[in-house]
C-alpha positions as a Markdown table, in Angstrom:
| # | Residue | x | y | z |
|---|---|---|---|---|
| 1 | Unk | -0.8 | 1.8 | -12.2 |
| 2 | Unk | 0.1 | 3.3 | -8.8 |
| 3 | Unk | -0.4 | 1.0 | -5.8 |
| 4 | Unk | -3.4 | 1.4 | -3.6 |
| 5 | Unk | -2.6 | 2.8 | 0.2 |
| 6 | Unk | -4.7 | 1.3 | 2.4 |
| 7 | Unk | -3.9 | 3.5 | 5.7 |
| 8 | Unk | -1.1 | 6.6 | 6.1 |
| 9 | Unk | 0.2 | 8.7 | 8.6 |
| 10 | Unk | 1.1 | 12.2 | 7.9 |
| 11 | Unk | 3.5 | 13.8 | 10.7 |
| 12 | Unk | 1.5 | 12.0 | 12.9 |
| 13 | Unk | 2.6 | 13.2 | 16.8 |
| 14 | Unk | 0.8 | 11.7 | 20.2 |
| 15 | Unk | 1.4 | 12.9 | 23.5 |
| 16 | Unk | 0.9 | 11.7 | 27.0 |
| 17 | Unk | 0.9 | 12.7 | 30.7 |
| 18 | Unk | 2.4 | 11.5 | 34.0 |
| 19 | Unk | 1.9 | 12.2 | 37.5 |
| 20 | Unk | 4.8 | 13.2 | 40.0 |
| 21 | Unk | 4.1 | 12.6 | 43.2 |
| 22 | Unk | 3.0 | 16.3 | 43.6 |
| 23 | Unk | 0.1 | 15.4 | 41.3 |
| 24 | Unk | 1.8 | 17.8 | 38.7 |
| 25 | Unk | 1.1 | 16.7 | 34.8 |
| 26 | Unk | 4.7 | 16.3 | 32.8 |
| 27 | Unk | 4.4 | 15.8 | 29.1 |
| 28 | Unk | 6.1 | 13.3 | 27.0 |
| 29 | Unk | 5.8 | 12.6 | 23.4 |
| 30 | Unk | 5.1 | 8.7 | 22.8 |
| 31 | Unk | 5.3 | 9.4 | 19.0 |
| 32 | Unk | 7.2 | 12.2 | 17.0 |
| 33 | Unk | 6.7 | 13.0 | 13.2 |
| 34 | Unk | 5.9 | 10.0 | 12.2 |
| 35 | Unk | 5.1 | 9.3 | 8.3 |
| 36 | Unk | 4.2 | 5.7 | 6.9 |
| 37 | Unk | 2.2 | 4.4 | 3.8 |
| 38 | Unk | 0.9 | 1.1 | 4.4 |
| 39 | Unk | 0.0 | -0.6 | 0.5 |
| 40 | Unk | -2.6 | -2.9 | -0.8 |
| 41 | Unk | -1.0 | -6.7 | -0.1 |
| 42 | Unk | 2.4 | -5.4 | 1.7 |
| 43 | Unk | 3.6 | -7.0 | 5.3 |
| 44 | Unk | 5.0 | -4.0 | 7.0 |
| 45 | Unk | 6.8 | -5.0 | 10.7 |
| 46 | Unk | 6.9 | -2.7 | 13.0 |
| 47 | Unk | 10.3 | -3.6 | 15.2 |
| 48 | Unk | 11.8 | -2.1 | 18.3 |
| 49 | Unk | 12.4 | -2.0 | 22.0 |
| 50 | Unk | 9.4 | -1.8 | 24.5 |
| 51 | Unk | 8.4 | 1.2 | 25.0 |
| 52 | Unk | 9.3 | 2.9 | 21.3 |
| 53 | Unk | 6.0 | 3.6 | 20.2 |
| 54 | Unk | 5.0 | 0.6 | 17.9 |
| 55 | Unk | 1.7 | -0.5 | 19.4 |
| 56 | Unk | 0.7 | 3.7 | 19.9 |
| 57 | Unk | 1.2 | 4.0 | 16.2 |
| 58 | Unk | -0.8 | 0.6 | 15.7 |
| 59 | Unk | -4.0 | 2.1 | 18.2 |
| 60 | Unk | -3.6 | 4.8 | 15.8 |
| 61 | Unk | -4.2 | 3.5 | 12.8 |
| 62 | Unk | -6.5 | 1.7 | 13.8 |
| 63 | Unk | -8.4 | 4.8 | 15.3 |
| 64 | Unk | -8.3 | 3.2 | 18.7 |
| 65 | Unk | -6.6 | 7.1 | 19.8 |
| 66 | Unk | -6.1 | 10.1 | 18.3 |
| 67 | Unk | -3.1 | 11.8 | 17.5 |
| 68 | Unk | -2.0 | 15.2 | 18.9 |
| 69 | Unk | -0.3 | 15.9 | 15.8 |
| 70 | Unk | -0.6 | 15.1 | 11.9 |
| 71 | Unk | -3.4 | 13.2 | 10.3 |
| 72 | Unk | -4.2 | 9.4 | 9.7 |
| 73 | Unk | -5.5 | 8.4 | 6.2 |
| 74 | Unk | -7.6 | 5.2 | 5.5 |
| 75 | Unk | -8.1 | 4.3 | 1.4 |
| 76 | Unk | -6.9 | 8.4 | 1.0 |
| 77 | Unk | -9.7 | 9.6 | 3.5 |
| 78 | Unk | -8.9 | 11.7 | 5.9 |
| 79 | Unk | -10.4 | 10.2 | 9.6 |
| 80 | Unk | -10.8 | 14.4 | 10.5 |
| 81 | Unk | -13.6 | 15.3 | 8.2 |
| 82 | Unk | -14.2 | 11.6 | 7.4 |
| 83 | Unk | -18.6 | 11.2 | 7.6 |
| 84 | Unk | -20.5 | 8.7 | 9.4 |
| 85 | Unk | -21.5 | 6.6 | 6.4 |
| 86 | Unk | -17.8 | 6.5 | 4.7 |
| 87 | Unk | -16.6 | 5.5 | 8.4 |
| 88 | Unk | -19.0 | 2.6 | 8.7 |
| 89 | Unk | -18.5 | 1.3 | 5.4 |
| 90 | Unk | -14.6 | 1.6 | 6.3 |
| 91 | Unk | -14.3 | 0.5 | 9.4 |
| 92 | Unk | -14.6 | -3.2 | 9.1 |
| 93 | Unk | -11.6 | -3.4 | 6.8 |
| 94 | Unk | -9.1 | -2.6 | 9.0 |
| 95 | Unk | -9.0 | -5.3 | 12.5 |
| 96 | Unk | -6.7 | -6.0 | 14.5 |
| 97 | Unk | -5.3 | -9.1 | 16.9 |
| 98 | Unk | -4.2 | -8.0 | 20.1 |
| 99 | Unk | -1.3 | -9.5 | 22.1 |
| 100 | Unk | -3.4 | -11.2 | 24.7 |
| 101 | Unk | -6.2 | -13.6 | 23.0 |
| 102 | Unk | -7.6 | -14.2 | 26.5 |
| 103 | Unk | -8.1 | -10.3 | 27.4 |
| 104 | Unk | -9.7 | -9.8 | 24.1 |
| 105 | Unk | -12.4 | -12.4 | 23.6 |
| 106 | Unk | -15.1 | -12.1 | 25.8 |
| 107 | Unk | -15.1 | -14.6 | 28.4 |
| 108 | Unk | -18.9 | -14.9 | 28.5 |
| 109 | Unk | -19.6 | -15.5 | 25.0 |
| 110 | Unk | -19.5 | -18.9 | 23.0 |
| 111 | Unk | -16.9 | -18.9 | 20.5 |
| 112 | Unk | -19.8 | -19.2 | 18.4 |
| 113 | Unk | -21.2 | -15.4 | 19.4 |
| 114 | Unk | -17.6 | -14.2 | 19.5 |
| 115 | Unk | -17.5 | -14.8 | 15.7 |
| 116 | Unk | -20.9 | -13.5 | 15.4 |
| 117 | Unk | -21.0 | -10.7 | 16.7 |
| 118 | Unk | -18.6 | -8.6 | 14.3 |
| 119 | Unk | -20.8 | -10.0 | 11.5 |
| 120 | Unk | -24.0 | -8.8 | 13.0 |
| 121 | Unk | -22.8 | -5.6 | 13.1 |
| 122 | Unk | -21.3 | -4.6 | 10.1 |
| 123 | Unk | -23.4 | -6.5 | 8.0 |
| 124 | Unk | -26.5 | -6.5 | 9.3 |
| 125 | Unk | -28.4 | -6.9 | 5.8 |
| 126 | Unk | -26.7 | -10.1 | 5.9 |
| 127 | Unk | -27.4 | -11.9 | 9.5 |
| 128 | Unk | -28.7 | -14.8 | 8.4 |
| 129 | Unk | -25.6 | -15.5 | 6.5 |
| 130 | Unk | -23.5 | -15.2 | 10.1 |
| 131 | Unk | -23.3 | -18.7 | 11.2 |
| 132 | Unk | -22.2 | -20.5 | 7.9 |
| 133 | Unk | -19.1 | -17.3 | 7.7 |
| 134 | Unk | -18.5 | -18.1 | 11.5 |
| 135 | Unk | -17.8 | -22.0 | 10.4 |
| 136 | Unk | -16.0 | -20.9 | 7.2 |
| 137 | Unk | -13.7 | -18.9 | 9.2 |
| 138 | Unk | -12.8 | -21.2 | 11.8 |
| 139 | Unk | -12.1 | -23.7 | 9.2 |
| 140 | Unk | -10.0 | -21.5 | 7.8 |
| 141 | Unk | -7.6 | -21.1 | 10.6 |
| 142 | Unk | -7.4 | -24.8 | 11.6 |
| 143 | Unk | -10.3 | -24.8 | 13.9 |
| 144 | Unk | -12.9 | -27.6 | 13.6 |
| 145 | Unk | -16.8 | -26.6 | 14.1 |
| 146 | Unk | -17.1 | -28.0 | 17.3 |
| 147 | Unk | -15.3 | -25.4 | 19.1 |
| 148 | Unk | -18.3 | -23.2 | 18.2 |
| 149 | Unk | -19.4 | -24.4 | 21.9 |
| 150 | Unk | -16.5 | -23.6 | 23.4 |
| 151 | Unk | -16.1 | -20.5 | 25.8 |
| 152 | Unk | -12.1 | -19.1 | 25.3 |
| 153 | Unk | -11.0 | -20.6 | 28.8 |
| 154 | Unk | -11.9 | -23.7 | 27.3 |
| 155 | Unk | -8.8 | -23.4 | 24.6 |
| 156 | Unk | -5.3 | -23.4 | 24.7 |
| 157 | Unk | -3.5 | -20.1 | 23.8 |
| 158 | Unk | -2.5 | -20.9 | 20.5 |
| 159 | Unk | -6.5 | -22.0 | 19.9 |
| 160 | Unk | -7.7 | -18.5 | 21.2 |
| 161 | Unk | -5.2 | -16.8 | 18.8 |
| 162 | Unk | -6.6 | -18.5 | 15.9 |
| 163 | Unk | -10.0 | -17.5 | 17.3 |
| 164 | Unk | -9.2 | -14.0 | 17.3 |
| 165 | Unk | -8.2 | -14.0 | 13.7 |
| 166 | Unk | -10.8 | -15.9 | 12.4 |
| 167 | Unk | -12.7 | -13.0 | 14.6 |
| 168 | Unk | -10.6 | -10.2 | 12.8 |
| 169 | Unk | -10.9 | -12.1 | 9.3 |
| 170 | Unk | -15.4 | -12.3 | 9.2 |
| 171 | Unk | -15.0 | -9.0 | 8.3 |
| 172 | Unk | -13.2 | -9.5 | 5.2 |
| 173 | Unk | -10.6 | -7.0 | 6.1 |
| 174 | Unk | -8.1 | -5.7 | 3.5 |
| 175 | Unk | -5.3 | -4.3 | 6.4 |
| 176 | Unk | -5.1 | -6.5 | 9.9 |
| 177 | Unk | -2.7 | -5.2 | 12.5 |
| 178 | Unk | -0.8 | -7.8 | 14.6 |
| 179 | Unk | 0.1 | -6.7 | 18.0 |
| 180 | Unk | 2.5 | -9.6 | 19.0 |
| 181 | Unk | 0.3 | -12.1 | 18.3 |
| 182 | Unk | 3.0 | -15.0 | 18.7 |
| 183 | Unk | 4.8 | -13.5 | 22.4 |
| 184 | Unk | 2.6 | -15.4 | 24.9 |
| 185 | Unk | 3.0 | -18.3 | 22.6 |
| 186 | Unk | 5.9 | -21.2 | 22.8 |
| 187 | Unk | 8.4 | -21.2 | 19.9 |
| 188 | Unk | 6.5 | -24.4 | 18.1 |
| 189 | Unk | 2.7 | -22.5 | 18.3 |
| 190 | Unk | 4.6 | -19.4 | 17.0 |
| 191 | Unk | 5.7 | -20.8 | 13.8 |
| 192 | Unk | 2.3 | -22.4 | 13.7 |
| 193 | Unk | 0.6 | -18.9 | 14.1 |
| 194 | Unk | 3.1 | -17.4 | 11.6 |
| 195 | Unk | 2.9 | -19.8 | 9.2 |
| 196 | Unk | -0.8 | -19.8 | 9.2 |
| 197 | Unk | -0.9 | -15.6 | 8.6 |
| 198 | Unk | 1.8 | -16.3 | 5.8 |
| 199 | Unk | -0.7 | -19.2 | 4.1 |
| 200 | Unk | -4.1 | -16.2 | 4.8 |
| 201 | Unk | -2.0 | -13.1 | 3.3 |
| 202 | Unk | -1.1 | -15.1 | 0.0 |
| 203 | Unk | -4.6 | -16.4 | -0.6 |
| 204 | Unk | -6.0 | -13.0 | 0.5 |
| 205 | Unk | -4.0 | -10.8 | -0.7 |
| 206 | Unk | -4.1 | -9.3 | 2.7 |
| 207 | Unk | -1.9 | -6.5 | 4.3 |
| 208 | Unk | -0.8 | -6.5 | 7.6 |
| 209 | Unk | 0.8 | -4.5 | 10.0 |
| 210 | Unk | 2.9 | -6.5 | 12.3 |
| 211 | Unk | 4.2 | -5.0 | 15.7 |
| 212 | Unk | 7.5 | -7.0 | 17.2 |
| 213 | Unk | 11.0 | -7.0 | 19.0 |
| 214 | Unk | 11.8 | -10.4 | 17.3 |
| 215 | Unk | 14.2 | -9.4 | 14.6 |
| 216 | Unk | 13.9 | -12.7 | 13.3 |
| 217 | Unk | 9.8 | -13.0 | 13.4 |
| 218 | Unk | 10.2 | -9.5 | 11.0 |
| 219 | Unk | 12.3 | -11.2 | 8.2 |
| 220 | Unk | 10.7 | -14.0 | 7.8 |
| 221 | Unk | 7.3 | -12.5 | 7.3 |
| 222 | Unk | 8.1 | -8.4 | 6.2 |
| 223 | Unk | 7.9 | -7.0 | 2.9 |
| 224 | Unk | 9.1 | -3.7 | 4.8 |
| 225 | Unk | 11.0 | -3.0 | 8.1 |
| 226 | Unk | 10.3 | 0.0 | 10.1 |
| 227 | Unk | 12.9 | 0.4 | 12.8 |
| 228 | Unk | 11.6 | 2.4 | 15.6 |
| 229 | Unk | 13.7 | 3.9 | 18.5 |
| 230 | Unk | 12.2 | 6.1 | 21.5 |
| 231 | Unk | 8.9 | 7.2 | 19.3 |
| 232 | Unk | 10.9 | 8.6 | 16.3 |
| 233 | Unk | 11.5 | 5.9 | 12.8 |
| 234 | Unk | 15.2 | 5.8 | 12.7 |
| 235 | Unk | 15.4 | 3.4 | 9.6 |
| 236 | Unk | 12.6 | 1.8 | 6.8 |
| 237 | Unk | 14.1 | -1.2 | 4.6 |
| 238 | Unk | 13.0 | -3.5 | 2.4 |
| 239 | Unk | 13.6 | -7.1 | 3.8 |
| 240 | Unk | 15.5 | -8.1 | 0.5 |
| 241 | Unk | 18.0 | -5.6 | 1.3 |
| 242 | Unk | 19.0 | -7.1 | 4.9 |
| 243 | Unk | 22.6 | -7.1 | 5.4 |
| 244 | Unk | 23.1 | -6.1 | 2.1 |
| 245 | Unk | 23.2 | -2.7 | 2.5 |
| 246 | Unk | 24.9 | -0.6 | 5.8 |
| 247 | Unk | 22.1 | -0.1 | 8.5 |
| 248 | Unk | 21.6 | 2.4 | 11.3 |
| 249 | Unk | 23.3 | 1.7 | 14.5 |
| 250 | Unk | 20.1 | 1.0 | 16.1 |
| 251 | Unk | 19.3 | -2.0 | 13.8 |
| 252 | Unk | 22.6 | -3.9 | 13.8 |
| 253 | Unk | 22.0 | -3.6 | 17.4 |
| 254 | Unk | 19.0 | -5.3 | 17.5 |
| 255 | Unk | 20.9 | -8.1 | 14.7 |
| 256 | Unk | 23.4 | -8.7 | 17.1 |
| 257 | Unk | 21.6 | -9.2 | 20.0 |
| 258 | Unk | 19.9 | -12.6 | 18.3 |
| 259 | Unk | 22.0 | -15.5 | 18.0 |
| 260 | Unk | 22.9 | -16.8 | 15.0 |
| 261 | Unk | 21.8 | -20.4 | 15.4 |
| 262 | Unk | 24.4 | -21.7 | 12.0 |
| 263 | Unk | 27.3 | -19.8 | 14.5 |
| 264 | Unk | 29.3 | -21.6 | 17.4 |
| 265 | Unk | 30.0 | -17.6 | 18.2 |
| 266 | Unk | 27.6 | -15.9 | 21.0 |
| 267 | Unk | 25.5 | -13.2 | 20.6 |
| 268 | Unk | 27.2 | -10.3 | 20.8 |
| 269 | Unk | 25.4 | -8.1 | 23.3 |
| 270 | Unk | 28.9 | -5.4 | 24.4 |
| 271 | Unk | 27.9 | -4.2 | 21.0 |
| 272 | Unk | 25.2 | -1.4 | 22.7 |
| 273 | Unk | 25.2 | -1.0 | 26.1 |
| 274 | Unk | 22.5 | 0.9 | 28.1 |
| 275 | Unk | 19.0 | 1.0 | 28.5 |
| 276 | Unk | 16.7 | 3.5 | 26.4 |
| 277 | Unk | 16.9 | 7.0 | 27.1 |
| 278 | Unk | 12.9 | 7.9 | 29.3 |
| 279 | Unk | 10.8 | 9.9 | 26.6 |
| 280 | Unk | 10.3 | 12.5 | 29.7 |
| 281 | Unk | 13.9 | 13.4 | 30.1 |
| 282 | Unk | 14.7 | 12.9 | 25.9 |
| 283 | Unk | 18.5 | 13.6 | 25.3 |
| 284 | Unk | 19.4 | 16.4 | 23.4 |
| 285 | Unk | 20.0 | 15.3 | 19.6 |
| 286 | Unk | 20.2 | 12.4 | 18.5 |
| 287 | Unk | 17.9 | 10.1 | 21.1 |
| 288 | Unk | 20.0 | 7.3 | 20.0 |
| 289 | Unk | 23.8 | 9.1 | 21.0 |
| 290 | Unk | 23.7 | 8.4 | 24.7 |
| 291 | Unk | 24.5 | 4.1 | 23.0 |
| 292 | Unk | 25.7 | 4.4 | 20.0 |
| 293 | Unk | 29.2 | 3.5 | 19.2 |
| 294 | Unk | 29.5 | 5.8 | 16.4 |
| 295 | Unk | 28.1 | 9.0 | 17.8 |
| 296 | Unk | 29.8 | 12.2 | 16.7 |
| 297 | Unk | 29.9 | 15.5 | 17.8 |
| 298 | Unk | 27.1 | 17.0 | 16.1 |
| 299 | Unk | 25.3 | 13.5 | 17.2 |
| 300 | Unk | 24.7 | 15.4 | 21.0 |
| 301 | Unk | 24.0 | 18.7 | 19.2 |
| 302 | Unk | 21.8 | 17.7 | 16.0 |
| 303 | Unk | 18.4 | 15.3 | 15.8 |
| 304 | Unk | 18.9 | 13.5 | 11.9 |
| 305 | Unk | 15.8 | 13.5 | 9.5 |
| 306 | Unk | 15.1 | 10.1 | 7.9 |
| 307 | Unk | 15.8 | 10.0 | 4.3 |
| 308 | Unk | 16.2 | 8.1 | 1.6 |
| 309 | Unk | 19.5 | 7.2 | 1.0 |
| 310 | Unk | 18.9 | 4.8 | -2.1 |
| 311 | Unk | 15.7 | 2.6 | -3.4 |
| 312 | Unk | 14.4 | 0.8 | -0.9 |
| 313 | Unk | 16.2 | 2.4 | 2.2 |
| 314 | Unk | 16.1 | 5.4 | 4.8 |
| 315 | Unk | 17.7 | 6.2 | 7.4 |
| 316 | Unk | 17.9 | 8.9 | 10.3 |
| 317 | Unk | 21.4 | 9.0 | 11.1 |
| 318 | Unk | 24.0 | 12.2 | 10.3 |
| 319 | Unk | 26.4 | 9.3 | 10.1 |
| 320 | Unk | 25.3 | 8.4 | 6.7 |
| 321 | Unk | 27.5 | 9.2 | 3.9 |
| 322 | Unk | 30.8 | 8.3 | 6.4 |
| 323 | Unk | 32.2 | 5.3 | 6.8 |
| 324 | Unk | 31.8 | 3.5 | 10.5 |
């Protein structure tokens, strides 16, 4: 039985525009080709530098914005020439939590109306039935009732995280995306947070797309890697296959920038050196050349295609094939 896709991309390309100081409009492409199944109970992590287009594809799929290029596909529908009544009976499967809890919960409302509201509006036939879910789902995440009186500058941040997932989970979605949820957080409230979206996506069977830098958050909760570098996926693993196969150059980069904390040996960061490349001035190629320690000649000439290179693995890099 194939495996349900909840949301796709297909050669999905978004552009924006800055301002010089002559008030002229230069173009630079945030996201290029990109193409990415997301499956019924799968963690995918999204994991990369700032900047590299990771919460643009997650606005995306979650049709927050609209891309230039390509299409976006939720449960095989296409969003183009999706109608009303498909998109309303849709829509409240796929939430998100956003970075910042505090910027996202409305500060005037009750935590009681903030878990509400969502319900009253996609399930209006249902209404009277909002207050008991609102209890269930603060429950759920560790929350006792009384903070239904609450207003969000009342909690902590790691409270206000867990009320914007119980928010995200009234809906009953089947995909949630997870824009750093744990950043703003100290380490111990992390692994609280992650630990608690581990415990939800077993009992739920949930799928979630998880946005990150933190090479180690993504192993410890991904089911799939998706490396991305200046806009473009350079590399989509399994997690089982970490360090087990050869990686891009890009993502033993990012594994030797984190300590190992079993190793007396330091990080080492003389591995890469640089900063990104700015998607307005894009080098010619390969983006990642102007860094990598392997780059070839046909690296400055030629941009790689990701492809498969066994089960489990692809990789954009012309490198592949060679030995480093």
């Amino acid at each position: 039985m194939p495996e349900k896709v909840i949301v796709e991309a297909q050669n999905i390309s978004k552009r924006y525009f800055v301002k010089t100081f002559w008030f002229k409009k230069i173009p630079f492409w945030a996201l290029i080709n990109i193409n990415l199944k997301i499956f019924a109970g799968e963690v995918v992590v999204l994991l990369g530098e700032s900047g590299c287009g990771k919460s643009t594809l997650g606005r995306i799929f979650l049709h927050l914005e609209e891309p230039d290029e390509g299409k976006v596909f939720w449960f095989e529908n296409s969003l183009k020439n999706i109608s009303k009544s498909l998109y309303r009976k849709l829509r409240p499967k796929i939430q998100a939590v956003f970075q910042d809890s505090y910027a996202s919960l409305n500060p005037r409302f009750k935590i009681r109306e903030i878990l509400r509201e969502p319900y009253y509006l996609n399930f209006p036939q249902e209404s009277q039935k909002a207050e008991e879910e609102a209890i269930q789902m603060l429950n759920l995440v560790g929350l006792p009732e009384s903070f239904m009186e609450r207003y969000p500058h009342q909690l902590s941040g790691g409270q206000r995280q867990r009320v914007a997932l119980a928010r995200a989970l009234i809906t009953k979605p089947d995909l949630i995306v997870l824009d750093e949820p744990t950043s703003a957080l100290d380490m111990t409230i992390q692994n609280q947070i992650l630990n608690l979206l581990k415990d939800l996506q077993k009992r739920y069977h949930l799928s979630y797309l998880l946005i990150t830098h933190s090479l180690p958050t993504a192993l410890d909760m991904a089911d799939r890697i998706v490396v991305m570098y200046l806009g473009k996926i350079v590399e989509i693993f399994k997690s089982c296959l970490f360090k087990k196969v050869r990686h891009h150059p890009y993502t033993e980069m990012l594994l030797r920038s984190f300590p190992d904390p079993f190793s007396e040996e330091p990080p080492d960061t003389a591995f890469v050196k640089g900063e990104p490349s700015s998607p307005i001035n894009r080098p010619k190629g390969c983006e990642f050349h102007p860094r990598c320690p392997y780059a070839l000649r046909d690296c400055l000439q030629f941009s790689p295609e990701l492809k498969e290179i066994q089960p489990g693995q692809s990789i954009a890099c012309l490198r592949i094939g060679t030995s480093y």
